[in-house]
C-alpha positions, -999 to +999 in steps of 0.1 A: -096+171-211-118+160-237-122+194-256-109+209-287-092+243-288-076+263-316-040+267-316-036+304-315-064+300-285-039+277-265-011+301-271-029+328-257-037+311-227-003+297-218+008+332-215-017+341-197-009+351-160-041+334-150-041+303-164-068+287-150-099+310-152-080+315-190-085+278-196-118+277-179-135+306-201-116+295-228-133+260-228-170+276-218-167+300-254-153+276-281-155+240-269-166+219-300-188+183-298-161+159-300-171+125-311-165+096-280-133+072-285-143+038-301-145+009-277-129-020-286-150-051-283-144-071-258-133-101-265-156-135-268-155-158-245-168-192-254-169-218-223-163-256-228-172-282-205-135-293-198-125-251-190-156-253-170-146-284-152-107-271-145-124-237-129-149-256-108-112-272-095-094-244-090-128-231-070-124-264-047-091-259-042-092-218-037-091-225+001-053-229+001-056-191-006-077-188+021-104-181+009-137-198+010-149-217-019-187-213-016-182-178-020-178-186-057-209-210-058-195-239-070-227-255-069-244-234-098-211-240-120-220-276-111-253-273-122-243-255-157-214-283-163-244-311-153-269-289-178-269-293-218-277-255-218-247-236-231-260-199-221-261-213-189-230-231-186-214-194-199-234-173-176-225-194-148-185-198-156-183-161-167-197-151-135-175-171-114-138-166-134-147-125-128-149-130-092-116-154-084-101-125-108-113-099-086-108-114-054-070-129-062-058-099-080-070-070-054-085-092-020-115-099-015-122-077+011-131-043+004-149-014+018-146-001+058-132-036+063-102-022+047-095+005+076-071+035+067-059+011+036-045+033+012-017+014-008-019+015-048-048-008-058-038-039-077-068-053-088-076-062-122-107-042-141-131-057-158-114-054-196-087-066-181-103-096-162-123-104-198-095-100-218-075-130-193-102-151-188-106-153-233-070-159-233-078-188-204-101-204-219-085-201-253-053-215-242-070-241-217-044-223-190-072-217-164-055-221-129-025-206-143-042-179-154-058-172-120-024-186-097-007-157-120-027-128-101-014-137-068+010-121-048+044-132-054+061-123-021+082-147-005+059-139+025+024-149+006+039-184-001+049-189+035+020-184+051+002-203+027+027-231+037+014-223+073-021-223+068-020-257+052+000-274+082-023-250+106-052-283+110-088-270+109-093-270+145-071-244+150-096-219+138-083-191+157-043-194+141-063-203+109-085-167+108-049-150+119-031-165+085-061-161+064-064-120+077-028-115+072-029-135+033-057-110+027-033-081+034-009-096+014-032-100-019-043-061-010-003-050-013+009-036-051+024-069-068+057-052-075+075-038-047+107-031-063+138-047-062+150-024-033+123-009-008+114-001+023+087-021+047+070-012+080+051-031+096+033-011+118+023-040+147+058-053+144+073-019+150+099-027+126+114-008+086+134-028+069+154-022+037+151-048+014+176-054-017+164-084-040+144-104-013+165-101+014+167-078+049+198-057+042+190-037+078+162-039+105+154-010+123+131-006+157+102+023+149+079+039+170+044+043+151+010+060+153-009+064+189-040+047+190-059+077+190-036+088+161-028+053+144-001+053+113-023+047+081-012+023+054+000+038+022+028+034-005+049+064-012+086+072-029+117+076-009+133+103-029+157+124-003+170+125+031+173+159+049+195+165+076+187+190+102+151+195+093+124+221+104+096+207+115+063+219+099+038+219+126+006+203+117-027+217+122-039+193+145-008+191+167-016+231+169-044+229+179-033+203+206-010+229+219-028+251+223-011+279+207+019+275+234+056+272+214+089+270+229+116+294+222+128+273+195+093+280+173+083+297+149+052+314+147+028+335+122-007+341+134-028+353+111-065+362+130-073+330+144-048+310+119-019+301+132+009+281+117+038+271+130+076+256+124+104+241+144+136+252+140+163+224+135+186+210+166+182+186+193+147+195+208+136+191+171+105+165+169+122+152+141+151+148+157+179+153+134+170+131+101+142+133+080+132+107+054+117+122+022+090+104+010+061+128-003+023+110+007-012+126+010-009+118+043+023+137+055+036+106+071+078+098+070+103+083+091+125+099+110+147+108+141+132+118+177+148+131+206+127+108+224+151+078+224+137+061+250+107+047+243+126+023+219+133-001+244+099-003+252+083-034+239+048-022+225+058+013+208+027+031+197+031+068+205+037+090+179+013+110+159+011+088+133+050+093+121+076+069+120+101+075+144+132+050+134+157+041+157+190+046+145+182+066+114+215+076+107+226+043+098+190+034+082+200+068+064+234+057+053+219+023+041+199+043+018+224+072+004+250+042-002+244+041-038+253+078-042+291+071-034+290+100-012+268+099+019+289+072+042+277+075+083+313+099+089+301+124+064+260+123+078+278+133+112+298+159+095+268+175+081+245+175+109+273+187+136+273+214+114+242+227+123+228+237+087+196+221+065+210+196+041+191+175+015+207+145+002+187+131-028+191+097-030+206+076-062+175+065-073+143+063-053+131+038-033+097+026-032+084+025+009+054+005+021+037+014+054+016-020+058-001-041+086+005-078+094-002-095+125+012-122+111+042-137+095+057-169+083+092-181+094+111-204+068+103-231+090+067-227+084+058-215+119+040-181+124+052-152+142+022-131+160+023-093+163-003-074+190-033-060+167-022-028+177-054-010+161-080-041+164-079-039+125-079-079+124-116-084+131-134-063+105-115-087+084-121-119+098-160-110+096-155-102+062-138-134+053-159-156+073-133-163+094-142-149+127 
């Protein structure tokens, strides 16, 4: 909050038992003009003909990323290298090292083409982009400079290794791997040296300790009609025996009818609603904490069934796991004290437990339709949601 109070002010209105409207007529009688925070100049970039010449390269070569090189117009950088005009040739290599920055550090696809995308961005901003592409040029380090924003996922690599075996008249498996290496440079860079990935079309979590699948668990995901959104959130506890908070929308789609096992405040019109824990529980018996806009977590069902089915989309947008316990065990390990005997213990026992984990976890809810085997060959997964072709259109690969 860019205003100024005076100190015996600010004690006065963190004592206050209404802090807000305090604060708020606080800052409307005595906030004072406070000069803006100096800028610091960005830095200048001075282009030479042989940095121009090793970005105009790395814009030939960009379709290895998949991505297509005329989006970057290599033709005007031509034109500026070709030109004695050094405005020009600036103008022109300026322009061009922004957009690879943008595109390789965050995707290049943006917008509705990103549908119910709502992982932690990773793209670069524009100081940040000026102050790399000074120290580029500077340090005549272009391609590296622009091969450092990319994804460093074991995954990225493969299916670049794919896409270049893939031969160009395979356009369809060629749109597939350049959709999915789009997704990839749309993921946070860092995804922790333990975490937890879905894959929503793959119907798959996995825990993942330093790069490699420590456990593989079967999920049921999102309905079409209510499809599991992509986010990032924190694993922080795991509750056994858990009520389930009935949403609003799941309300309404019961029409105010609850079983025995509910309970219910109405309130006028309102009405809100909670499950009581046991084995008719929606959440079954095991709830992953992971707090998210959203209110999307894994966690148990009673409906076991559905995963043998082969194509699991059901749910309300949850993830139901199969075999949390075990999934739940993998994840208290660390604590010393939550092995699988003691889980059964505590849920036989009927009572709400919360077991916070030793540390948390990172957890990503993504979307790939594709992935690469070690071998280099590609694995497809159904486009559950038909998220692939806003995409492909955006990438020209359709």
């Amino acid at each position: 909050m860019n205003k100024l109070f005076r100190i015996s002010t600010l004690a006065a209105l963190l004592a206050s038992p209404t802090l807000p409207m305090a604060i708020e007529s606080a800052a409307i009688a005595q906030v004072q003009p406070a000069a803006p925070p100096p800028v610091a100049p960005l830095p200048a970039v001075v282009w030479t003909r042989d940095a121009a010449e090793a970005l105009l390269t790395y814009v030939e070569g960009v379709g290895a990323e998949g991505l297509d090189p005329d989006t970057y117009a290599p033709e005007r950088l031509r034109s500026a290298i070709a030109s004695r005009d050094d405005a020009q040739l600036g103008g022109a290599a300026t322009d061009t090292f922004m957009r690879l920055a943008t595109d390789l550090s965050g995707g290049a696809v943006r917008g509705n083409a990103r549908v119910d995308w709502h992982m932690t961005h990773s793209a670069l901003n524009a100081g940040a982009q000026r102050e790399l592409m000074a120290r580029a040029v500077s340090t005549r380090e272009i391609a590296g400079a622009l091969n450092d924003l990319l994804p460093v996922h074991p995954q990225y690599r493969g299916l670049k290794r794919a896409l270049a075996q893939t031969p160009e008249s395979d356009a369809a498996t060629r749109a597939l791997i350049r959709t999915n290496l789009e997704r990839w440079r749309w993921m946070p860079r860092g995804l922790g040296a333990r975490h937890v990935i879905v894959n929503v079309p793959a119907f798959t979590a996995a825990l993942v300790e330093d790069g490699r699948v420590i456990v593989r668990h079967r999920t049921v995901v999102g309905a079409v009609r209510t499809p599991t959104p992509q986010l990032n959130a924190t694993i922080r506890a795991v509750t056994f025996n858990p009520w389930w908070h009935v949403p609003q929308s799941i309300i309404r789609e019961m029409g105010g009818r609850f079983g025995s096992d509910y309970q219910v405040t109405r309130n006028g019109n309102q009405i809100s609603a909670r499950q009581q824990p046991g084995p008719r529980n929606s959440l079954g018996r095991v709830k992953i904490e992971m707090p998210n806009d959203h209110a999307i977590y894994l966690h148990d069902t009673p409906a076991q069934a559905l995963f043998s089915r082969t194509a699991r989309a059901f749910s309300h947008g949850c993830i139901r796991t199969q075999n949390v316990r075990d999934f739940a065990a993998q994840l208290l390990a660390p604590t010393g004290e939550w092995r699988r005997p003691r889980i059964d213990q505590a849920i036989a026992a009927g009572r709400t437990v919360s077991a916070n984990l030793a540390a948390p976890i990172p957890v990503y809810i993504a979307y790939f339709t594709a992935a690469a085997t070690d071998e280099g060959e590609i694995v497809r997964y159904n486009d559950v949601y038909g998220r692939d072709a806003p995409v492909k259109r955006a990438l020209g690969a359709s």
